[in-house]
C-alpha positions as CSV (number, residue, x, y, z in Angstrom):
1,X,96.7,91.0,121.9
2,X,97.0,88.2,119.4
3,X,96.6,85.9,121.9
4,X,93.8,87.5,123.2
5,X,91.8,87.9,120.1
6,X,92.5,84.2,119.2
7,X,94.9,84.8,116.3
8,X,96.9,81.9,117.0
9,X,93.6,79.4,116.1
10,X,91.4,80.9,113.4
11,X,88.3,78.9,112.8
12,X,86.6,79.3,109.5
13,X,82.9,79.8,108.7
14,X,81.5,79.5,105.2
15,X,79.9,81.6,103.7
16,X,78.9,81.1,100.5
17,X,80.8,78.5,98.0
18,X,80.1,78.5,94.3
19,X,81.4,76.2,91.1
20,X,81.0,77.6,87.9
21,X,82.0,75.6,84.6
22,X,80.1,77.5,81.9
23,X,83.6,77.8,80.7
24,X,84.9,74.8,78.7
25,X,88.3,75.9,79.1
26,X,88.1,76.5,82.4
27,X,86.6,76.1,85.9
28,X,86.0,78.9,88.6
29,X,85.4,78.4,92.3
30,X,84.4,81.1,94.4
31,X,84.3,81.1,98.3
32,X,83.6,83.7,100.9
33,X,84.7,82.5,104.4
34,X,84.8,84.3,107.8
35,X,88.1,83.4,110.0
36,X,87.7,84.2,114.1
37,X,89.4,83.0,117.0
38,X,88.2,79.9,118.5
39,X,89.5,80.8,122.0
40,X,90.7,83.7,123.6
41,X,94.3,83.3,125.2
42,X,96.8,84.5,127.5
43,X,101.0,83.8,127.3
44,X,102.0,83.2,130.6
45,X,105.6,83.4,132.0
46,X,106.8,84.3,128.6
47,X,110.3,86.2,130.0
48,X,111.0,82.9,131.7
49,X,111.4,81.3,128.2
50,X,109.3,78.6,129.5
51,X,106.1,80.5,128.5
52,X,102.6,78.7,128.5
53,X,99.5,79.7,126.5
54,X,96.2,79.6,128.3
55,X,92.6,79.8,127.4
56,X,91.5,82.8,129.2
57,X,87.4,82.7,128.3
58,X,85.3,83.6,125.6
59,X,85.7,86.4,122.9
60,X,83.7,89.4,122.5
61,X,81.5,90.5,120.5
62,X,84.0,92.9,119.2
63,X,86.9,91.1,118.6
64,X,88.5,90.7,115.0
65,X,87.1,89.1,112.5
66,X,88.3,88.2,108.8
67,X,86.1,88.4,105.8
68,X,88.2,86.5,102.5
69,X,86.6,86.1,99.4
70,X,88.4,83.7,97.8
71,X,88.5,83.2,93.5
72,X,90.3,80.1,91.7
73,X,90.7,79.4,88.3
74,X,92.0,75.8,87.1
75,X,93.4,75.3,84.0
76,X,93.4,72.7,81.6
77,X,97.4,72.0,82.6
78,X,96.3,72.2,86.0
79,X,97.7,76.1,86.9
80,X,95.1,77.0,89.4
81,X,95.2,81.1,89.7
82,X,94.2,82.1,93.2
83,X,92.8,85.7,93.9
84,X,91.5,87.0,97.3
85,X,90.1,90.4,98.9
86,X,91.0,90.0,102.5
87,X,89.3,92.9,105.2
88,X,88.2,92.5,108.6
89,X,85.2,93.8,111.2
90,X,86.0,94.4,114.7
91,X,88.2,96.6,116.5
92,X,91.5,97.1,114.5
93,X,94.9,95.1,115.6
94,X,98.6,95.1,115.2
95,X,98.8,92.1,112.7
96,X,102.1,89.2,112.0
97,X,101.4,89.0,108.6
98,X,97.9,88.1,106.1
99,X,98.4,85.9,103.7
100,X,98.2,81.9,103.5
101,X,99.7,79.0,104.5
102,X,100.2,75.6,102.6
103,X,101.4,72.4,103.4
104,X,103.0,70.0,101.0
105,X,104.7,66.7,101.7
106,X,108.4,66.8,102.9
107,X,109.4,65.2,99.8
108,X,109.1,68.5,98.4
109,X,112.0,70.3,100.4
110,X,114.5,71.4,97.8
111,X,113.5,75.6,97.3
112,X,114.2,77.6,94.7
113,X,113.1,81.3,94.9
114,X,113.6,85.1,92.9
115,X,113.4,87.5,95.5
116,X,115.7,89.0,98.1
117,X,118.4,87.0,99.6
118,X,120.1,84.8,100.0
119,X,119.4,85.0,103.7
120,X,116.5,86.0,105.8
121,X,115.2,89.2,105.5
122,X,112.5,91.8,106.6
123,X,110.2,94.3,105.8
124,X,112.8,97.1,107.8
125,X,115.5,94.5,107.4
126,X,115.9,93.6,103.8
127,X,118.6,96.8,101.6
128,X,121.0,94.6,102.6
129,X,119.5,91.6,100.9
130,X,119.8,91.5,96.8
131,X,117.6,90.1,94.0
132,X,118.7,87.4,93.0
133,X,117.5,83.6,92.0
134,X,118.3,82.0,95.0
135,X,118.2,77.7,95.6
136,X,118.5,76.0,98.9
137,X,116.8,73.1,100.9
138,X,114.5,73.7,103.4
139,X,116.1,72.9,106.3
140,X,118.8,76.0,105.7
141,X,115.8,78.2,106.1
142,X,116.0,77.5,109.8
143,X,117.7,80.1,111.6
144,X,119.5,78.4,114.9
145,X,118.3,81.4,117.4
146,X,118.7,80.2,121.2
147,X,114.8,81.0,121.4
148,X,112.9,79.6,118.3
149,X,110.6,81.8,116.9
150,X,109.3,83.8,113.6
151,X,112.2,83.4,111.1
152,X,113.2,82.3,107.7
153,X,110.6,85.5,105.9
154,X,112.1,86.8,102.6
155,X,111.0,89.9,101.0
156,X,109.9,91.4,97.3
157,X,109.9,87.3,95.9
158,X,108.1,86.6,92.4
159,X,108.2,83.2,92.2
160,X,109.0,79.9,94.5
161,X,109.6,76.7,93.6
162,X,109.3,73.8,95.5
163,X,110.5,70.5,93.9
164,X,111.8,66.5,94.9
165,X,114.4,64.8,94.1
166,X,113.4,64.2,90.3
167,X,112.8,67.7,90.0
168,X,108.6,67.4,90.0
169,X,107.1,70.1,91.8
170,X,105.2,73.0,92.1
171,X,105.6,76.7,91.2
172,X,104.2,79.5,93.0
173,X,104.4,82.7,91.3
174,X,102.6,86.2,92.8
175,X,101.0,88.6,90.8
176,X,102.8,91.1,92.4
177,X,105.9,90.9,95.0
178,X,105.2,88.4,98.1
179,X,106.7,88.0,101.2
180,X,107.6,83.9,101.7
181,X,108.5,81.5,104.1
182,X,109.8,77.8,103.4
183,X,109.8,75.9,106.9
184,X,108.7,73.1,108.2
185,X,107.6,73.6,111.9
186,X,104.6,75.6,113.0
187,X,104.1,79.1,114.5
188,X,102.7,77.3,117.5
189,X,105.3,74.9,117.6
190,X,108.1,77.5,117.4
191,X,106.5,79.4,120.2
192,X,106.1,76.5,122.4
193,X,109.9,75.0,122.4
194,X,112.5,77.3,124.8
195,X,115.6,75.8,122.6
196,X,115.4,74.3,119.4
197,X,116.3,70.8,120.8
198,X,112.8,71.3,121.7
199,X,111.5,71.5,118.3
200,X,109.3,68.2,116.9
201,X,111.6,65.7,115.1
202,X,111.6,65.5,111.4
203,X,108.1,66.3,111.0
204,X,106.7,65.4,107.4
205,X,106.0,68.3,105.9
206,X,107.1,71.5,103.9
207,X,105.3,74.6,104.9
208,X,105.1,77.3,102.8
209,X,103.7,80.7,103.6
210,X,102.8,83.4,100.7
211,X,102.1,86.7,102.2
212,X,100.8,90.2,101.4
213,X,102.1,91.8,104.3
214,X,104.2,90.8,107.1
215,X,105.1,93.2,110.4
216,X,108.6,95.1,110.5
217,X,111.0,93.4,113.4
218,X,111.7,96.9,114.7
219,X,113.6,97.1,117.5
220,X,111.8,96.8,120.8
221,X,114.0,94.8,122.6
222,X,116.1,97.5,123.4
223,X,115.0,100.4,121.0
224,X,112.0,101.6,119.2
225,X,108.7,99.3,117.1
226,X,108.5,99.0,113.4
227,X,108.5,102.4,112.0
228,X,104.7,103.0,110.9
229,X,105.5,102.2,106.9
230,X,106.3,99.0,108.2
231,X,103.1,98.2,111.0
232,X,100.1,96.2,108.9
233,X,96.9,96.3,110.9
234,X,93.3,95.0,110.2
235,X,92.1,98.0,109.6
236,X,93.2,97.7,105.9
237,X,91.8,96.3,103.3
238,X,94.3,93.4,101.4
239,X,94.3,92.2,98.0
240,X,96.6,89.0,96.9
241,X,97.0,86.7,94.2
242,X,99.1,83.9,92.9
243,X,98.9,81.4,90.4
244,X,100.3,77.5,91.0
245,X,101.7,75.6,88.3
246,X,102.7,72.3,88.3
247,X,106.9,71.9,87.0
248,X,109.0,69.1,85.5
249,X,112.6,68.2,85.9
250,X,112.8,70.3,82.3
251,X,111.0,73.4,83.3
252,X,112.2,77.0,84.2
253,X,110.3,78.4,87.0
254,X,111.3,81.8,85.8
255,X,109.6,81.1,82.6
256,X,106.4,79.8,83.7
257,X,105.9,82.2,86.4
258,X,105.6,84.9,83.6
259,X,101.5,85.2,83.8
260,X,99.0,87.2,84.5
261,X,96.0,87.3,86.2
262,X,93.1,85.9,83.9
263,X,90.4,87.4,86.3
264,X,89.5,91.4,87.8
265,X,90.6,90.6,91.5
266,X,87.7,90.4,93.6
267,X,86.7,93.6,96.2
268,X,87.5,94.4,99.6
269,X,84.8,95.9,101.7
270,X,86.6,97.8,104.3
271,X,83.8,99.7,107.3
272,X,85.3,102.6,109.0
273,X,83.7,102.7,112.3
274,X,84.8,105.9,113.5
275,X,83.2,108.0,110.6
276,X,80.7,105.8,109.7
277,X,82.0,104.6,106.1
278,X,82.1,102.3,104.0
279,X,85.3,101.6,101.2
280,X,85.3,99.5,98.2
281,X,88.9,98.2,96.5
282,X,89.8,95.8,94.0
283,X,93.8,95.0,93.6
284,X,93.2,95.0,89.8
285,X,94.6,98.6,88.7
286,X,92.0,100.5,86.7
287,X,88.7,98.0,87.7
288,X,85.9,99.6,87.7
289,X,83.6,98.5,90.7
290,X,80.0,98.5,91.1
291,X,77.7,97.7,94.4
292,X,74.3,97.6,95.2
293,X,72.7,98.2,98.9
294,X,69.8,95.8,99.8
295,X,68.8,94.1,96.6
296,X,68.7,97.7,94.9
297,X,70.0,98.5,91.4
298,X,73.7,98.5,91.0
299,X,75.5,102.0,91.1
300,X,79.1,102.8,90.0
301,X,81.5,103.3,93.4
302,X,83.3,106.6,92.7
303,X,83.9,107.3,96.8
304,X,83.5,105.7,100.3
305,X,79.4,105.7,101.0
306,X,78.0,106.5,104.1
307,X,76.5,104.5,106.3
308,X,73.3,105.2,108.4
309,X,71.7,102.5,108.9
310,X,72.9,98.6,108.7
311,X,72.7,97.3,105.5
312,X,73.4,94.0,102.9
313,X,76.1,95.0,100.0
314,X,77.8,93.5,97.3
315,X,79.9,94.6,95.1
316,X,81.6,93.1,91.8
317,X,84.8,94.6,89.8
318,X,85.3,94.6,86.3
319,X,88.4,95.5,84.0
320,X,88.8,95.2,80.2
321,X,90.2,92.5,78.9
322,X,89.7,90.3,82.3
323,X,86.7,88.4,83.4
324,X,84.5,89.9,86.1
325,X,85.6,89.3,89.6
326,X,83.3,87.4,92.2
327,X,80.6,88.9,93.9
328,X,81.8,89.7,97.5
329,X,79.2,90.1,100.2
330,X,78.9,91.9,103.1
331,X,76.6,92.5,106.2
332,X,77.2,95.8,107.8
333,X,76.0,96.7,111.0
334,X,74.1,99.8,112.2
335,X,76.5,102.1,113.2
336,X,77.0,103.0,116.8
337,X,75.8,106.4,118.1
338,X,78.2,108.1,120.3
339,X,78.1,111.2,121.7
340,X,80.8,114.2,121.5
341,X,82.9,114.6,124.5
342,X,85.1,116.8,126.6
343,X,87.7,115.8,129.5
344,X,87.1,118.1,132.2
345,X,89.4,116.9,134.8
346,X,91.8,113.9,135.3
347,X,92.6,112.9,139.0
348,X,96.0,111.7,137.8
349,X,98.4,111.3,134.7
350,X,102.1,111.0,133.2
351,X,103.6,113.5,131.4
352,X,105.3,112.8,128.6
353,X,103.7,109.3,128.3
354,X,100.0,109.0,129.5
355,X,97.8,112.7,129.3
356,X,94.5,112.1,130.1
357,X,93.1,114.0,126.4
358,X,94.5,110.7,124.9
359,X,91.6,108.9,125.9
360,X,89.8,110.8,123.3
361,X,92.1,111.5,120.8
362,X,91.0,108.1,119.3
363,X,93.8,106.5,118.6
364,X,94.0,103.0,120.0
365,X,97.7,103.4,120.1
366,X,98.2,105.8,122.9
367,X,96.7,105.8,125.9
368,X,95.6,107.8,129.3
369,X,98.2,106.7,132.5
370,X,98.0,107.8,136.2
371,X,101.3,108.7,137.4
372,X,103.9,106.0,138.5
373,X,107.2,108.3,138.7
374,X,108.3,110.1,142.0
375,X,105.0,110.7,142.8
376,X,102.6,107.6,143.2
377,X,99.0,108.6,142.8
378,X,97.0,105.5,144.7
379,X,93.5,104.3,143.5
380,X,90.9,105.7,142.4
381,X,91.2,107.7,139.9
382,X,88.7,109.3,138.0
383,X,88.3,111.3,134.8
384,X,85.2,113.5,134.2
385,X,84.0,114.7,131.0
386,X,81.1,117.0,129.8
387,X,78.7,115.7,127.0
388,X,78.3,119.4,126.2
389,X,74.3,118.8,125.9
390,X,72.0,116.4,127.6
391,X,72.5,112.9,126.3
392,X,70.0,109.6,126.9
393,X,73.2,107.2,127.4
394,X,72.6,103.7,126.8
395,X,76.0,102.4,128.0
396,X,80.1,103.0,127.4
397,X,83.0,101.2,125.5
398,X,86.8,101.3,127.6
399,X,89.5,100.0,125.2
400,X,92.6,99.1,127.1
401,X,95.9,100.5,126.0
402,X,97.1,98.3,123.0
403,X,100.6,98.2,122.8
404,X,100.7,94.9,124.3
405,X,101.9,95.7,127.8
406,X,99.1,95.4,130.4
407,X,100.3,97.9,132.9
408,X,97.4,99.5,134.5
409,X,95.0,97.6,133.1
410,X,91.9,98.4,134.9
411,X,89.7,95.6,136.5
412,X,87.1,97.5,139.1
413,X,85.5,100.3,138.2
414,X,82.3,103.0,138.5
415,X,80.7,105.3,136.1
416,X,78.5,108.1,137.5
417,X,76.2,110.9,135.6
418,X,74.8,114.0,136.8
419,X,73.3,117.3,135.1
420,X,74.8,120.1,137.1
421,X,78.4,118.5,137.7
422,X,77.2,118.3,141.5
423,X,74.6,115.8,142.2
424,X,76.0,112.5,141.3
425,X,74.5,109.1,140.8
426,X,76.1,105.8,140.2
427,X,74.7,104.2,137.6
428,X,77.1,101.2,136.8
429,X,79.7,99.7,138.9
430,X,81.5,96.0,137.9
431,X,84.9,94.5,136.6
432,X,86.6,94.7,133.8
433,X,87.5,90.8,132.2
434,X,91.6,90.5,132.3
435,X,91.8,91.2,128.6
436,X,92.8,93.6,125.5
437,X,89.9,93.8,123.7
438,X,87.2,96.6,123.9
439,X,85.1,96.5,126.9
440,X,81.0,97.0,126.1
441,X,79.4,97.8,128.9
442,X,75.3,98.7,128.8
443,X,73.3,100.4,131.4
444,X,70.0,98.7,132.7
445,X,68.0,101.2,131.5
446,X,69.0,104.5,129.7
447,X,69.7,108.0,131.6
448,X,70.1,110.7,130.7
449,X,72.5,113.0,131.6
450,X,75.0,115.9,130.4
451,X,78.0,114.9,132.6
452,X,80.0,111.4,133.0
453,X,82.8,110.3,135.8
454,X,84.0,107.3,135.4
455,X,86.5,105.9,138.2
456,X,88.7,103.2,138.2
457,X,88.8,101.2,141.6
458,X,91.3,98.3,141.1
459,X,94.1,97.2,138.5
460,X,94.2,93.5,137.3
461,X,97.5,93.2,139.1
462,X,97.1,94.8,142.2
463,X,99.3,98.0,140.9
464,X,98.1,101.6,142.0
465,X,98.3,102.7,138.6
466,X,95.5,102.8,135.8
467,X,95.6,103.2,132.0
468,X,93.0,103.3,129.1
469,X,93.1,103.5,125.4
470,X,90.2,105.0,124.8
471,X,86.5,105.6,126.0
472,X,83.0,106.6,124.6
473,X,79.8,106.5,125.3
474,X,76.8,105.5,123.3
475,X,73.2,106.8,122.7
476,X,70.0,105.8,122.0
């Protein structure tokens, strides 16, 4: 699903930049920038170990998209403190990590760090890695796995430092714990080589990678995912700062990197889709947040507001002693009317793994599956469900299942209506695109209708069994 929600390039759209040097002691920048997918993809032949990433169309209009609202300071001594409210708009994902990535120049390769250690460690992986100040050059951050791939992450870190050979460098020191990376090869380029004799040569850089949250490692390869303490998805709102100060051959990174923010941290606007709300949260503890709705007069936030209608919001955070955060801005959409429904009757599913009521339980995380065991239930299948009123339906959402395996995912199908559970009429028949991401599917023209059955015809594969995440169906 990363791949297919164009994680792996994330384009950048800005939307509002400000400089503001009122200050004489300082200067503050402010940027709001949306990050999408350029592409959507698909890994091919990945078990082979000679995997190959395609392009595999366009993304939907529902596919995940991230909303930062960046906040610098620069100092006189050139510290520049970094705060940012990181949420997201789409359907909600399984993330890697949020945070950001830097690049410096390879001269800066010797690492000094006060955090876990002294070797790799993870979010589910890291009581048996101990605070501690911890020095090494970047190239011992490599771990020499057969297949290259995410590595080098250490956990609960305060500070890095990143220095040359005369000892200049640059000190990065959280406002909180970080999770962080010191490598110098790319996410793409680690997924691309089968061996690490595959890996570019010497390239000239340092990357470093400061993160709120990164994913557990789990044990999927022959055992169970991250525990759900240890799974970060979009659906959350994330706040993150740092500050970066420049160091001499003479200075302690553990003394410089005692500071504190000098600004409220800006807000996250998280939208709940499923009940229709909307949440405001600033990382600085205490802040007191206000918002206004369409130009209005700005009101106090004391609890997630409703949404009824789509609406323009920004909201600003204040705490004592700090200056005010920036403003961060936010379109919401109208929210989508759906209709209550019942199952009625499932043509086929697996117990134990794939009951048909999943479809509605909504959560994206389990999902509906025809039976594959002993008995092999061939296409179609259909579910029905009762409205429980007449509806007007304008259309339907499918969400295939999202735990990244693409068994059963459906590619045919046929939705009928009717209003006495006997006469039926077809009233939208099609393919689904080869993809993980939520399928939007409107009807010419409206009907209405108290009864739905929607059938599934083919699999992407050619298998005879179908599965499905969830479905709903919108109304006028």
């Amino acid at each position: 699903n990363w791949f297919a929600t164009g994680l792996r390039q994330l384009v950048p759209t800005t939307v509002k930049f400000s400089v503001d040097d009122s200050d004489s002691n300082v200067v503050r920048l402010t940027a709001v920038t949306d990050y999408a997918g350029e592409k959507a993809e698909v890994v091919r032949d990945f078990i082979s170990n000679h995997l190959k990433v395609d392009a595999s169309g366009t993304l939907s209009a529902e596919t995940t998209t991230f909303r930062v609202v960046n906040s610098w300071t620069v100092f006189a001594d050139g510290s520049v403190s970094q705060q940012s409210a990181i949420s997201t708009r789409g359907r909600d994902i399984v993330l890697p990590k949020v945070g950001f990535t830097m690049e410096l120049p390879s001269s800066y390769a010797k690492a000094e760090y006060y955090g876990r250690g002294p070797e790799e460690n993870y979010p589910d992986r890291k009581t048996g890695s101990f605070f501690g100040r911890w020095s090494r050059e970047m190239k011992s951050f490599f771990e020499p796995y057969a297949k290259p791939q995410d590595m080098g992450n250490r956990e609960d870190v305060s500070w890095v430092a990143l220095r040359d050979n005369s000892g200049a460098g640059a000190l990065f020191a959280g406002f909180g714990r970080m999770s962080a990376t010191v490598l110098e090869y790319t996410p793409s380029e680690l997924l691309a080589a089968a061996h690490p004799t595959e890996l570019p040569n010497k390239p000239d850089r340092v990357r470093l990678d400061l993160d709120a949250a990164v994913l557990g490692l789990g044990g999927a390869s022959c055992g169970p995912n991250p525990m759900e303490r240890d799974i970060i998805t979009s659906a959350r709102p994330y706040g993150f700062g740092f500050v970066v100060r420049p160091l001499t051959a003479k200075t302690d990174p553990a003394t410089a990197a005692r500071v504190s923010p000098p600004d409220t941290a800006p807000v996250a606007i998280s939208v709940d889709g499923t009940r229709n709300l909307v949440s405001l949260t600033s990382a600085t503890p205490g802040a007191a947040i206000r918002y206004s709705v369409d130009g209005a007069a700005a009101q106090e936030y004391t609890g997630p507001i409703a949404i009824s209608q789509a609406m323009k919001l920004v909201a600003r955070a204040e705490a004592k002693g700090l200056h005010a955060s920036a403003e961060s801005p936010a379109e919401i959409p109208a929210p989508k009317k759906t209709v209550k429904v019942v199952l009625l009757n499932a043509s086929s599913e697996m117990p134990g793994e794939g009951e048909a009521s999943k479809i509605l339980d909504g959560n994206p995380d389990t999902y509906w599956h025809t039976n594959y065991g002993l008995t092999l239930v061939k296409f179609p299948h259909t579910l029905e469900f009762d409205l429980l009123s007449p509806q007007k339906l304008k259309g339907f959402t499918q969400l295939p299942r999202q735990d990244g395996n693409a068994n059963g995912r459906i590619k045919q199908y046929e939705l009928a209506v009717s209003s006495d559970r006997k006469t039926w009429t077809t009233v939208k028949s099609g393919a689904f695109p080869n993809k993980g991401e939520l399928d939007s599917v409107s009807f010419d023209q409206p009907v209405t209708a108290r009864y739905t059955r929607f059938t599934a015809i083919s699999e992407q594969s050619g298998n005879d069994f179908a599965s499905s995440a969830e479905i709903s169906f919108v109304t006028e």
